[in-house]
C-alpha positions, -999 to 999 in steps of 0.1 A, spaced: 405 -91 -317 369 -72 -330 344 -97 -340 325 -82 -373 289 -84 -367 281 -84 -409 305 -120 -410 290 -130 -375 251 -126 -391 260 -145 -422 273 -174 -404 248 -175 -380 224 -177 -410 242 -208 -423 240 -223 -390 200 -219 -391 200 -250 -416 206 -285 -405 188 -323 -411 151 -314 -395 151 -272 -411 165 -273 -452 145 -246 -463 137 -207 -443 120 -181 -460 132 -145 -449 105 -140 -433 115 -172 -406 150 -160 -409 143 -125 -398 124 -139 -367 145 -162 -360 175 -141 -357 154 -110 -347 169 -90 -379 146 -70 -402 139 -87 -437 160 -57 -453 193 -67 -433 185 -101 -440 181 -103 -479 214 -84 -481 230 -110 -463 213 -135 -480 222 -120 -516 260 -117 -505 258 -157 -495 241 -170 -526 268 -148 -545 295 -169 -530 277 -198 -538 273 -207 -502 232 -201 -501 207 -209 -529 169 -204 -536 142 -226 -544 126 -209 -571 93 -225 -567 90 -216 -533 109 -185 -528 133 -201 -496 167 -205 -493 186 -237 -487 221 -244 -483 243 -242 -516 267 -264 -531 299 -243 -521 297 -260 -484 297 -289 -502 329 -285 -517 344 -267 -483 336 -298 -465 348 -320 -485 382 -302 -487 382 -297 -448 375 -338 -452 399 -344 -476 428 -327 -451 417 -351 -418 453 -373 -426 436 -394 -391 406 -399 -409 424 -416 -442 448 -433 -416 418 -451 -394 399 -460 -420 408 -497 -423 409 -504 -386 373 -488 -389 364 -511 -415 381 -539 -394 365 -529 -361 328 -526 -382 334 -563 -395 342 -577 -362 313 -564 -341 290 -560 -369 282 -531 -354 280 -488 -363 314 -476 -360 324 -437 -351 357 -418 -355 358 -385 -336 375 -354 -327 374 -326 -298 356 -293 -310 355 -263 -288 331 -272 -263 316 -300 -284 329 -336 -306 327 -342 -339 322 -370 -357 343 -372 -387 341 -407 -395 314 -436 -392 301 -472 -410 268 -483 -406 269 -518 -386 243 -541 -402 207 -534 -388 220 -511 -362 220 -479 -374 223 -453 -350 199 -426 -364 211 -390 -347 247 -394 -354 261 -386 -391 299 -370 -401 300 -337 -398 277 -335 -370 284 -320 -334 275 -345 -303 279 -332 -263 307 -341 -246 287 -347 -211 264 -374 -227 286 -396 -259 317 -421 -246 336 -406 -273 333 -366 -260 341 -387 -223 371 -400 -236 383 -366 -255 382 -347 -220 389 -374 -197 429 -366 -202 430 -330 -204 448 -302 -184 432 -293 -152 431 -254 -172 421 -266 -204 392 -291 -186 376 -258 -166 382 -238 -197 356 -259 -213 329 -271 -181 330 -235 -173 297 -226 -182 288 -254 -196 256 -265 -204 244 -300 -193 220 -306 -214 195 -336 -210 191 -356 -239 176 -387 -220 164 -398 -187 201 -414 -181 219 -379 -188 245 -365 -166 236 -333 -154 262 -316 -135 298 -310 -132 300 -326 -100 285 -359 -116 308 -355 -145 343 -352 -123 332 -388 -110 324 -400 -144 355 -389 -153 376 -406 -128 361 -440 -134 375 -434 -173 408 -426 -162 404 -456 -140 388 -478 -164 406 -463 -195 374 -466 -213 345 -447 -214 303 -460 -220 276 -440 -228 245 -457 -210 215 -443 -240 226 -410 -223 226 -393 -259 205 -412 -277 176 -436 -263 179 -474 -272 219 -473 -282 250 -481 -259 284 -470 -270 316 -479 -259 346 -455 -267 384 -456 -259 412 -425 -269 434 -421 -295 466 -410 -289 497 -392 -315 533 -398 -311 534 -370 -280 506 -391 -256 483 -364 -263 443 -379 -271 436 -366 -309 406 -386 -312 385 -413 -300 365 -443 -317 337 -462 -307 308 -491 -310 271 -480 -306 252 -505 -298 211 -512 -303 199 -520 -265 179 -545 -275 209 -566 -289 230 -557 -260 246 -581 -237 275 -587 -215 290 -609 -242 285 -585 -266 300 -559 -241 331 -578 -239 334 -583 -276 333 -544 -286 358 -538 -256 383 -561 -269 379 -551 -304 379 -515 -300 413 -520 -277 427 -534 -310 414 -505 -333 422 -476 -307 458 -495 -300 467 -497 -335 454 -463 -348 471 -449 -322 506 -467 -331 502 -452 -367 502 -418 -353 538 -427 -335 523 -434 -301 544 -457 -281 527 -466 -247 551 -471 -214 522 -492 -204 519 -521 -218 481 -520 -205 473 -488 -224 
């Protein structure tokens, strides 16, 4: 299937913006995506006609407009999981008192699609909407964990361990052992491997067919974190993971599952 470069520039424009870069003049844009200024304020002007790119006016640069707004919420708005978890969220929030993440399997990436705030523990990088690596989160350890032996090397081919703290895993050999202690375990824990100073614990969720659809977890401040607390967001996240995943049809042969 031919990719069209015109549709391929524009959404690689949009994907320029994010929470640390709101506003690009063209001049950034065309260096950024090696493009003269020309090609670029075409591009540009077809975007903010669509509504999906606007300008400041005071400063000349363009943000992100109000249209992706409205896309997301609609792509929100469809996530039946999302609308279905949400109380066992809120239930696993109130127990640990702690932030909260539903997520789902992207491409070579997760996506958090849900998430409450636990009280004074805000987890600062993560936010819905936003992409986190599989390698280095619980939840993107207990997305793959289960997969196809094709479907697994169809995404850690080429992958790209990235380091995001001194505790990241960095290889694919290191990642087939982490992988085995989840399927052993049935539980996955992110050591501050994403995100220095937080913890996370995350198990599967599973649909009426077995199959993992998404994953939730507890994140955890390090400086709060103990083996009681350990045990707490284990047992509670069982619950939430168990009973999600009975809403969606599952039915375990396991009663240990």
């Amino acid at each position: 299937m031919p990719i069209i470069q015109s549709v391929t520039r524009a959404l690689n424009i949009l994907e320029l913006f994010d929470e640390r870069t709101r506003e690009l003049s063209i001049k950034e844009i065309s260096n950024r995506m090696d493009l003269n200024k020309s090609t670029v304020h075409s591009l540009l002007k077809t975007l903010m006609h669509h509504g999906y790119v606007s300008q400041n006016h005071s400063t000349s640069e363009y943000h992100l407009g109000w249209k992706l707004y409205e896309r997301g919420n609609l792509v929100t708005s469809q996530l039946d999981i999302r609308k279905l978890a949400r109380r066992h969220l809120e239930e696993l929030n109130s127990q640990t008192d702690k932030t909260v993440h539903l997520v789902q399997l992207m491409g070579k990436e997760a996506i958090y699609i849900d998430k409450i705030n636990g009280n004074g523990s805000l987890v600062v990088q993560s936010r819905i909407g936003k992409r986190v690596h599989l390698h280095s989160s619980a939840v993107g350890k207990v997305l793959v964990a289960n997969l196809t032996e094709d479907d697994f090397e169809g995404i850690f081919t080429k992958y790209d361990f990235v380091k995001k703290t001194d505790n990241s895993i960095l290889s694919l050999e290191e990642f087939k052992l982490e992988m085995n202690r989840v399927r052993k375990e049935k539980y996955a824990i992110d050591n501050e491997e994403n995100e220095e100073g937080i913890i996370c614990f995350a198990l599967p969720i599973r649909d009426y067919s077995k199959k993992v659809v998404a994953a939730v977890s507890v994140s955890t401040p390090k400086a709060v974190f103990n083996e009681e607390v350990a045990n707490v967001n284990k047992r509670c996240l069982k619950v939430c993971a168990t009973n999600i995943s009975k809403e969606l049809g599952f039915i375990s042969d396991n009663e240990n599952d």
